[in-house]
N, C-alpha and C positions, 0 to 999 in steps of 0.2 A: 740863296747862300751857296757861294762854291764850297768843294769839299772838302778843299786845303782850310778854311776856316772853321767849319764844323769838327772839323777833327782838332783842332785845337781848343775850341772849345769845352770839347768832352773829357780831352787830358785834362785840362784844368779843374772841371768836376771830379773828376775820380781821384787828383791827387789832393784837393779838397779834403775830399770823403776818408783819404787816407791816414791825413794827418788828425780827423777828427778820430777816427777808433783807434789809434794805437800814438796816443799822448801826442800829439804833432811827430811824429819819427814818419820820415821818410825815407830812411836810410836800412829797414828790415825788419821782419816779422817773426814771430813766435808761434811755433807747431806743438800740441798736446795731445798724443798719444790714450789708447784707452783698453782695456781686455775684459771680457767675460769667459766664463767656465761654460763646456759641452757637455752635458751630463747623461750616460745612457747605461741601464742596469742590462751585465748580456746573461741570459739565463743557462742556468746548465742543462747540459742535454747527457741523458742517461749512455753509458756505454752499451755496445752492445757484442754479441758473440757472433762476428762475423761469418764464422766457417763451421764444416762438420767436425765433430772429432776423431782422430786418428789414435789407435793406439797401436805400437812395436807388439808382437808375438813374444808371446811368455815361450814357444816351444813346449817339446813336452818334458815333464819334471816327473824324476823317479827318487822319491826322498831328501830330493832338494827345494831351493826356491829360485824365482827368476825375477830381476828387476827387470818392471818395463818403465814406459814413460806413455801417458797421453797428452796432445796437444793439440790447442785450437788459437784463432787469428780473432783478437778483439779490437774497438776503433773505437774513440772517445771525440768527437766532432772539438770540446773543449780541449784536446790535446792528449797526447800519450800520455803524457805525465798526470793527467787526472785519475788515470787507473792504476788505483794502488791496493787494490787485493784482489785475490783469487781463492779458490778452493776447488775443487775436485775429489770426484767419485768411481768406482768404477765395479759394476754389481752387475750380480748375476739379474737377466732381465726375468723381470715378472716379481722380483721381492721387492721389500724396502730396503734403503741401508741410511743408517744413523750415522753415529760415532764412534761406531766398533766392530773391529776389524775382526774378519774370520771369515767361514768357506764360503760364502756369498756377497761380502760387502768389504772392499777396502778404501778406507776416506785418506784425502788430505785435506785438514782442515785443523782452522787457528793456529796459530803463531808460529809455532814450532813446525808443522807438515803442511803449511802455506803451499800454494805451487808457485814456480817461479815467473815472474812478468820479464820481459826482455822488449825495449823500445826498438824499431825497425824501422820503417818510413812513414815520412807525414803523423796522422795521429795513429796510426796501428801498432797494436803489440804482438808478442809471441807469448802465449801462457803454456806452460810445460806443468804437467804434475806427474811423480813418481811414487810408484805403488811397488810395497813385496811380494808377488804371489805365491802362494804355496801350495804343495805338491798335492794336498788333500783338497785343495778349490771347487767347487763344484763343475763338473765337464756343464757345454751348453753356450748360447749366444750372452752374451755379458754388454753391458753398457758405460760408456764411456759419458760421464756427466763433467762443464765445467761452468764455473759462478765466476762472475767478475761484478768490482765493484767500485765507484769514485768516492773520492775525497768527501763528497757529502750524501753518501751510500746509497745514490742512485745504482741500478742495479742491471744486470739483466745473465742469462745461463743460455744453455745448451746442451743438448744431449746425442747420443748416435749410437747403431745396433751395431755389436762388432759381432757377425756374423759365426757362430763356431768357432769363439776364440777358445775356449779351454775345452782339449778333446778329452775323450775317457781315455781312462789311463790303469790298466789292471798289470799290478807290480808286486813283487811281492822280496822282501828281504831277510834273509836268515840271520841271526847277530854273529852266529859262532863260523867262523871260517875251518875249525876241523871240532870232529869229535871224537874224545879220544875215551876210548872205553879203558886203558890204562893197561895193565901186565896183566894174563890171567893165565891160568891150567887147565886143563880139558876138565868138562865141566863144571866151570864155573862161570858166572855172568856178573856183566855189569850194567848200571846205568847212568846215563850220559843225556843232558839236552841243550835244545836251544831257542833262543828265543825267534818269532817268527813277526815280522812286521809290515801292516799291509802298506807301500809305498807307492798306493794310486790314489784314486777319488773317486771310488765306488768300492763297495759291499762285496766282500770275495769268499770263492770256494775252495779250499786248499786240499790238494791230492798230493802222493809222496810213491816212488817207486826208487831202486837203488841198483845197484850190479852187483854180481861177487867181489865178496874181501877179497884179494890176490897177491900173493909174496911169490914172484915167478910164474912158475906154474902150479903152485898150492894156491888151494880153493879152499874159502868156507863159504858153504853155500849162503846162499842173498837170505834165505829165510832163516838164518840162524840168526839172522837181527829182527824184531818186534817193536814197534810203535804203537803211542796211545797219546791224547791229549793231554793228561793227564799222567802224574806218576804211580796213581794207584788204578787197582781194577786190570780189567783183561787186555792182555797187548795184542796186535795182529801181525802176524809174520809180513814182513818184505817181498816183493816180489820186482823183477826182473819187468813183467810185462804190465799191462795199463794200471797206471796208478790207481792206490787206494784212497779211500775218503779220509782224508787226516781230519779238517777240520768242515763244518758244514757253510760257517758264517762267522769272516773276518771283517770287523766294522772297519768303513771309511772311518778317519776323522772330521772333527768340524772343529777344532781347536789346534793349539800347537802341544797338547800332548799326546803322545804316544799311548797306544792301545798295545801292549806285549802280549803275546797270544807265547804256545810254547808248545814242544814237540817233545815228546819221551821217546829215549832208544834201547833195547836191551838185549845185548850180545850175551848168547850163548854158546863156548867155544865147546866142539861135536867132537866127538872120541876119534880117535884116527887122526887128527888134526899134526901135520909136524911142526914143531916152533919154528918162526919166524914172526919178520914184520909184516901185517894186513894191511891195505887199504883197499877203500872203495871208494864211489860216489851215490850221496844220496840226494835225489831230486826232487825238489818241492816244486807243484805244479798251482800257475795261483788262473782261475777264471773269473768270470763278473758272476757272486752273488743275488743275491735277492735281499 
């Protein structure tokens, strides 16, 4: 059989076959489309605290306080956006610290003292937390802690030595800026005082020396004024050269109140004395306690 016939042949067949499965049409066919569902559960993967923690220098604080800030670099492979809380610590190392703030531990934690999360690139964040320190802090290497955590409280933290961040600090502040022992006449005295308050983070020794009262060139000599701790009991005259022991032990604090310690002064104005205006200076010397 040539080919030219065979090939005719088999057109004949196939258009047969055609008219038989789609109703005799040989004139077009019908196409039915179809779709199934991909289905793959992706797990979540815990954040983690990618970097060390850095915290800004408080400086040093004499009666005040200093905001700092710490911060650290966290990465959620599920995306920035899965890290949606933080907390942070930052304590003096070697103790615990909870939820309560004072000379060894200050937290930010829940809602209100959250730290803040800031999106950056790809899945990394920036976590920032801000702490008040205060003047009475413990001196010492202090540590910087930070928590992060996702949407379905997978977890993970960080920690770092801030090497000598809060140095000792021996301070010392008087309340009264003059004291005025008032009018008087030879022979008479008065007494005057002031409060005395320790403005470091340690345990202090307070001494006190002063110069002559002086209106021109009138004198009343330094020891015609007397100090004591105390308003009653024995006073000890003033003196000009190495101060005297005022107080032996001025407590640090470890709270935000105040410990008022106080100085007595008692001016006796000497016969021979001519009227005038006095003044002088008296000098509270503060050291580190015991």
């Amino acid at each position: 059989m040539d080919k030219n016939k065979f090939f005719y042949i088999a057109l004949i067949c196939a258009s047969l076959l055609a008219v038989f499965f789609v109703g005799r049409s040989i004139t077009g066919y019908n196409i039915f489309n179809d779709t199934t569902t991909g289905q793959a559960e992706v797990e979540n993967k815990a954040p983690t605290v990618t970097s060390s923690i850095t915290c800004s220098s408080p400086g040093i604080m004499v009666c005040n306080t200093s905001e700092v800030t710490c911060w650290a670099t966290a990465e959620d492979e599920n995306g920035a956006d899965d890290i949606n809380h933080s907390e942070g610590k930052l304590y003096l190392n070697g103790t615990s610290c909870d939820s309560t703030n004072n000379n060894t531990c200050m937290v930010a934690m829940g809602d209100e003292y959250s730290c803040d999360i800031t999106p950056t690139t790809g899945n990394e964040v920036n976590v920032t937390c801000t702490y008040t320190v205060h003047y009475w802090s413990e001196p010492g290497n202090w540590v910087g802690y930070i928590y992060v955590a996702d949407a379905d409280a997978y977890d993970d933290s960080n920690s770092t030595i801030q090497t000598d961040y809060i140095s000792t600090t021996v301070a010392i502040d008087a309340t009264e800026d003059l004291l005025n022992f008032g009018s008087l006449k030879i022979g008479e005295s008065n007494i005057t005082s002031t409060g005395l308050d320790n403005c470091g983070n340690v345990n202090l020794t307070l001494t006190v020396n002063a110069t002559n009262m002086t209106d021109n060139s009138n004198i009343i000599p330094v020891g015609s004024i007397k100090f004591n701790s105390t308003d009653i009991g024995e006073f000890t005259a003033l003196s000009e050269g190495a101060p005297s022991t005022l107080l032996n032990s001025l407590a640090e604090l470890d709270t935000s109140s105040k410990i008022t310690k106080y100085a007595w002064f008692n001016l006796t104005i000497p016969d021979g004395t001519p009227a005038g205006s006095y003044n002088n200076t008296i000098k509270f010397w503060s050291s580190q306690g015991t």
